[in-house]
N, C-alpha and C positions, 0 to 999 in steps of 0.2 A: 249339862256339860260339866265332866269334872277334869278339871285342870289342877294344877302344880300347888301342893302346900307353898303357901308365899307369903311375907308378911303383909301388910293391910295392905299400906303406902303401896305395895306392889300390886295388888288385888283390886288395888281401884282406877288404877291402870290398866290395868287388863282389860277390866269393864269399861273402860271408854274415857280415859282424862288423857287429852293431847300432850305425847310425848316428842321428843325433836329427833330419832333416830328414822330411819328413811323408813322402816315397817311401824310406824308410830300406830299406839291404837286409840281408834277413836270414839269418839261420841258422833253418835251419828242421829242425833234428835234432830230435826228441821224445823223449828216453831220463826214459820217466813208466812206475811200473808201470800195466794196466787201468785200475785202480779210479780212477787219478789224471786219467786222460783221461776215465773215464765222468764224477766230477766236472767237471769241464772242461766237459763237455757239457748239466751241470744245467738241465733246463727246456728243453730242445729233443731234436732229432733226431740220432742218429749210425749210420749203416748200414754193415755192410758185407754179403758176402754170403752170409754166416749168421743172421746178427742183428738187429735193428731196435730201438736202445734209446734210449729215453724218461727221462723225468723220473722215472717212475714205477717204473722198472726196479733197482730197488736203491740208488739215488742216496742215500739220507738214510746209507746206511754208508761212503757214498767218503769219503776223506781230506778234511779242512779244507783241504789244502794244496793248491792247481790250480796250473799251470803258468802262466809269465804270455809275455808278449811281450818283457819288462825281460829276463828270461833267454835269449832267442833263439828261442823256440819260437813257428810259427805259430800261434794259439790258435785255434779252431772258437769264432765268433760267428755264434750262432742263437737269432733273436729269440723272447724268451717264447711258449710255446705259449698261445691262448686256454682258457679254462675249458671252453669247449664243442669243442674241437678233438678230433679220433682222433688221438694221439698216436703209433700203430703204424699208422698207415693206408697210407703211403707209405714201401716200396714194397711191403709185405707186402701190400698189398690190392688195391692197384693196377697190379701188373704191376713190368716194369723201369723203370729208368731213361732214356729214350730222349731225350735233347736235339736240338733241331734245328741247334746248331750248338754242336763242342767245341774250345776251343780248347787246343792243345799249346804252352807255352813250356817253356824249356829250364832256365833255372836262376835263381835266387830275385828279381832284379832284373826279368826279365822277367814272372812271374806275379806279381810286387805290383805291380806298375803295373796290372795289370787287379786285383786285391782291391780296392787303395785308391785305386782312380780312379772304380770302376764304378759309384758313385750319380750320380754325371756323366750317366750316360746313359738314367736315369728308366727303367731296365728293373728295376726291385727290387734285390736283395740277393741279390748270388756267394757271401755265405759263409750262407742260408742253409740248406742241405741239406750235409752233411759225409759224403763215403763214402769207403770202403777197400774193396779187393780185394786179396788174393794177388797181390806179384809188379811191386803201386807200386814206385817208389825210396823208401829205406831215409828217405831223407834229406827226402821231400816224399812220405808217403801219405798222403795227401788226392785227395780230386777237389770240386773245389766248385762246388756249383748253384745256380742259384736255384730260389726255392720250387717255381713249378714244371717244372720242367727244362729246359727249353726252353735254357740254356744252362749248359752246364759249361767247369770249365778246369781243368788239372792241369800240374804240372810234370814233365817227366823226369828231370833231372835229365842233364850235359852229356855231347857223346860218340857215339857210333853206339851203342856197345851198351846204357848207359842208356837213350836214347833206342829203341831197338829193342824193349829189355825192356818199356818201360813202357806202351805201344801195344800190345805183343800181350798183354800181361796185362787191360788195360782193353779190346780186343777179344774175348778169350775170356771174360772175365767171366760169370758168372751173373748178374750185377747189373745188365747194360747190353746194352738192346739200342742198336747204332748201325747199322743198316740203312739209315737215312733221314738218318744226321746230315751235316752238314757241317765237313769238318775244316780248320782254317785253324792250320797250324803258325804261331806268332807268335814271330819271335825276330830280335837286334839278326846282323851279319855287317860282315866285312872287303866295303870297295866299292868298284871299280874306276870311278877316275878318267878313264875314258874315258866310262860311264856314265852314271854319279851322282856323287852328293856326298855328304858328310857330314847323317847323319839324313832323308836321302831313304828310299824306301816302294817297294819294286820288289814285283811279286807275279811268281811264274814260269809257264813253258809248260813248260822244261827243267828238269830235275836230271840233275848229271850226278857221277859218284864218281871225281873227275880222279885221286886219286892209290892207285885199285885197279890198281900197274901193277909190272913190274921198276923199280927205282932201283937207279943208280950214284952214287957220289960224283963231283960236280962237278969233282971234282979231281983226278979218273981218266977222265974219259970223252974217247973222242976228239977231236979239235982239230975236226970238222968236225962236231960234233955242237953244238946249243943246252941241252941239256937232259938230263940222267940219267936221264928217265924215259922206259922203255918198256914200249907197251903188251905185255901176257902171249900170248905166241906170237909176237912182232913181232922184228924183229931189228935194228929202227933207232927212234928216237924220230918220234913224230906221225904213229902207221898207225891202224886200227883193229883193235881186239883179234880175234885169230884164239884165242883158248882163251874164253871169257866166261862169267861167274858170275853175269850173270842182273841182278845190282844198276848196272848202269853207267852207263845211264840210263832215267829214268822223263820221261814225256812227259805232261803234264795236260790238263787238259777248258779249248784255250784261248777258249771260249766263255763259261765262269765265270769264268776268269780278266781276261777282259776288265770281264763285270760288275760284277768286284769293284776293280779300279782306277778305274771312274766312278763307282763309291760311295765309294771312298775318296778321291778328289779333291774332295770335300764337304768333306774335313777342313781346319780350322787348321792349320797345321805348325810345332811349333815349332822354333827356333834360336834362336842365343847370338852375340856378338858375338867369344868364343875361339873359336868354331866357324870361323867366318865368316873371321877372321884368318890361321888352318891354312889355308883353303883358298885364301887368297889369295898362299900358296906358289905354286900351281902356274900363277900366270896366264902367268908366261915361259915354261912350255913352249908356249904357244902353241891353235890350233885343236882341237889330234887333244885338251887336254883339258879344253877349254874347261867344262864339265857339271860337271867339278871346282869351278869357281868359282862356281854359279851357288845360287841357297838350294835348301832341302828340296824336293822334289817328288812325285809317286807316280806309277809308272808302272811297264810290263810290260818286263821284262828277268830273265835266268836264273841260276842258283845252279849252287856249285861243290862240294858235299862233300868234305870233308876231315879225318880225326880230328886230321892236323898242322896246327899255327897258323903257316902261313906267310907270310910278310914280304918286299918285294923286288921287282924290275924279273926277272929272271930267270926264277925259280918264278912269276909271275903271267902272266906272258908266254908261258910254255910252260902252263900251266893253262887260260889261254883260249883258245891254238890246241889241246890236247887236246880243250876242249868243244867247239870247233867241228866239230873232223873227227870226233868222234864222233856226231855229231847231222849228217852231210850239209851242213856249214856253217851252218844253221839257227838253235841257241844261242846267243842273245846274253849271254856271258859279265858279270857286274853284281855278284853280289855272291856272297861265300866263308860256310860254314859249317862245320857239323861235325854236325849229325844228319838232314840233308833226304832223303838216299838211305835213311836206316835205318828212318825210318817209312813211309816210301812203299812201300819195299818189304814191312813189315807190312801194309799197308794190301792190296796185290797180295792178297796172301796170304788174306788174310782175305776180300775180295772171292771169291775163287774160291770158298772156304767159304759163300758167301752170304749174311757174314755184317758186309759194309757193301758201300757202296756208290766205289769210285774215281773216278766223273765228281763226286764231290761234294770231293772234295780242294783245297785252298789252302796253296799258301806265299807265304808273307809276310815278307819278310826289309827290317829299317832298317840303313842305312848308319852304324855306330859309326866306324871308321877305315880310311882308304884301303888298298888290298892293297900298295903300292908307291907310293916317297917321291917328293917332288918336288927338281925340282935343287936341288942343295947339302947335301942329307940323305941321311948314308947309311942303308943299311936297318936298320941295328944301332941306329941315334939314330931312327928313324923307330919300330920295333918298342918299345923296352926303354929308351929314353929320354925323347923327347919326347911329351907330352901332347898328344894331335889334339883333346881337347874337343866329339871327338861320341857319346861313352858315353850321357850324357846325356838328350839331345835325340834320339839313336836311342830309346831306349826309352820315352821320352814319346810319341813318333811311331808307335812301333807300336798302343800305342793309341788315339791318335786317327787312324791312318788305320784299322783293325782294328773302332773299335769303329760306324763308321762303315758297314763292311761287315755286322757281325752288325744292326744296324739295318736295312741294307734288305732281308734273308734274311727276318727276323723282321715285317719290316711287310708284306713281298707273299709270306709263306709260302703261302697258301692260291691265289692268283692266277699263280704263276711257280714259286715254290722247294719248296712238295711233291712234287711228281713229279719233279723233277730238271731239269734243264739239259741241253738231249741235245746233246753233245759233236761238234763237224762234223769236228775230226781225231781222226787215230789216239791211242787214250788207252791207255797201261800201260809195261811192260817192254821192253824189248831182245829178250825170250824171244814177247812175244806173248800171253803169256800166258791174258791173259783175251779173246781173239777179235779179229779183224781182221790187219792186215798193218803195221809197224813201218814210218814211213819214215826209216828207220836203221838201220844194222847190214846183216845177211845176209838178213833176211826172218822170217816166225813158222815157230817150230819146228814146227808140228802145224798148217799149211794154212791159217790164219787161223780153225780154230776155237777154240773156249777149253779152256783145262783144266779137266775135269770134278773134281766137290768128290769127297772121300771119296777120293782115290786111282785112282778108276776112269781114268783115263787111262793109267796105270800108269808104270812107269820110263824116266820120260825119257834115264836114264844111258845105256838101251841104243840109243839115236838120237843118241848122240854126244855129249854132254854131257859125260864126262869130263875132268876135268881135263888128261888127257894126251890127250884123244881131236878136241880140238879144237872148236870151234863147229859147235854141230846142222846139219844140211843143212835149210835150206828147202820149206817144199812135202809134207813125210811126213806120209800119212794117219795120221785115229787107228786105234789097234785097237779 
């Protein structure tokens, strides 16, 4: 996740030290034994994928003493069960969990903006159904619904493999089916002033994992070279990868993609007048970044993975020519993160399993701080010094452009958004994965068919896939 150059004291805020303004962000560690959280829970629901406990489940012996919010912990607010209610009904009785749209934010400022904004949007109560599975982050297990599921949201927790982990755990679940749902990663990112601005609303076509490549130190690499980084099998910088590990780039369904940017151009936007300031940095460069100056917006442009939070004219500049030549020029380079490849590519994965669905995929990434300064700043006072003042108003922005989105899934679900969105370009992997032809990269590994669940397709390693063996040939039947 890369968020807003900000000084420390403010940085460690962001990460989780309870602050007293109504979007306070939190620590959301729980170190409560059982008993102390089944208290916690008194008088409603807490599921995970063993269990369904109730008020009535031993609660009168839990400890007097519950966790509170004053100590940093997220508390489970689940409104009193009625007298006549099945207290074990859901999901014991009823099947899994299935929501029509889940949303993934990354770390504690992100997912409490949707907890304590979401009565805003007259769709019930996010906190009230509380579930766990095997396999959440340590730091945020919860998943939180409403009553009745139709929408959940959890946090991963920041990172590729956080993120990586917490998706394939909540896709294998016992507890959840997501066949049907709609996933819309929501999370603030570094944004390229050629683009956007500060606390603008981009949704992608492209993900792309710029910095899965050789690096040199800048300060050894040859004089005729821009950039330390090459790609794995290349032997100069800005080729396409000739070795490929399948994650490089994921290409989305840009047909929902679109739908979801005119539903979120419904939204307010907000800004701040130090927002506004920062950006009025950059009005002497001129034309090429003019979009820098201009207020919030929402619009379709692409995301950069990277678990490094990087900073600069340099590193952004060779990141967005990476995206581009990796994607056939296509990617329009917009905004930087840190988990968009890691769940996409769970998501592949799962898909193949048959066990959700990829054309339903959304990323949603708001503009916190520019990837590279404006003149007069260098990138060190740009990164680790000055305050851009769009922390903020990104994260208000994701959900009001976001919640805008689960609104119109949720009103024309039966008319449009149950059977899905049928995707007019190519949608998955670099590999091909799940059927059709890439237009990027070499071609699909396996002829444009999909990879069959359960292994039957069998090892791709021996079609070239090795590490040392180079990129798969195109065009190989299956066996």
């Amino acid at each position: 996740m890369h968020f807003s150059a900000i000084p420390f004291f403010l940085l460690v805020a962001a990460l989780g030290a309870p602050q007293a303004n109504a979007h306070a962000l939190r620590n959301q560690t729980l170190r409560t034994h059982p008993s102390i959280i089944l208290s916690a829970i008194h008088g409603g629901h807490f599921h995970s994928p063993h269990v369904s406990i109730s008020a009535a489940d031993g609660a009168s012996t839990a400890p007097t003493v519950t966790p509170t919010e004053a100590s940093g912990a997220r508390v489970p607010k689940v409104p009193p069960s009625s007298p006549d209610s099945d207290e074990t009904e859901e999901p014991s009785r009823s099947g899994k969990i299935s929501p029509k749209v889940l949303i993934f934010s990354l770390f504690p400022a992100e997912g409490d903006v949707w907890i304590d904004r979401w009565a805003e949007s007259g769709l019930g109560d996010l906190h009230a159904v509380q579930s766990t599975t095997p396999g959440l982050c340590m730091l945020y297990p919860y998943v939180h619904c409403t009553a009745d599921h139709s929408v959940c949201q959890v946090t991963t927790g920041m990172g590729e493999i956080n993120a990586a982990t917490t998706a394939m755990a909540l896709g294998l679940s016992p507890l959840f089916n997501l066949t049907s749902t709609y996933i819309m990663v929501s999370g603030i990112a570094g944004v390229n002033p050629q683009r956007a601005t500060l606390g603008s609303v981009a949704f992608a076509k492209y993900a792309v994992q710029v910095a899965l490549q050789y690096e040199i130190d800048a300060r050894e690499i040859p004089v005729s070279w821009s950039t330390g980084y090459v790609a794995y099998g290349t032997k100069r910088p800005l080729e396409f990868p000739q070795v490929l590990y399948g994650t490089e780039v994921f290409e989305l369904n840009a047909a929902l993609r679109d739908d979801a940017v005119a539903m979120a151009r419904n939204a307010s936007m907000a800004d701040s007048a130090a927002a506004s300031e920062y950006r009025m940095r950059y009005k002497s460069m001129g034309a090429l970044v003019a979009a820098a100056t201009q207020p919030p917006s929402v619009m379709g442009c692409d995301t950069a993975t990277s678990d490094v939070y990087f900073s600069g004219d340099l590193l952004s500049e060779a990141f967005q020519r990476t995206s581009e030549v990796w994607t056939n020029g296509s990617a329009e380079y917009c905004m930087t993160a840190s988990e968009d490849n890691a769940i996409l590519e769970v998501w592949v994965r799962l898909a193949i399993e048959g066990l959700a669905d990829f054309s339903r995929v959304m990323v949603m990434r708001a503009g916190s701080n520019f990837d590279r300064p404006p003149t007069g700043v260098t990138a060190y006072e740009h990164l680790l010094v000055l305050n851009q003042n769009g922390f903020t108003i990104a994260i208000d922005n994701t959900f009001n452009a976001g919640i805008q989105v689960v609104k119109g899934i949720l009103s024309q679900w039966d008319c449009k958004y149950k059977d899905g969105v049928k995707p007019e370009n190519y949608v998955g992997d670099v590999w091909g994965s799940l059927g059709g032809e890439p237009d990027f990269g070499p071609g699909s590994l396996t002829g444009g068919h999909p990879i069959k669940p359960d292994g039957q397709t069998g090892s791709l390693m021996r079609r070239g896939m090795g590490r040392g063996a180079g990129v798969g040939r195109p065009g190989m039947p299956l066996r």
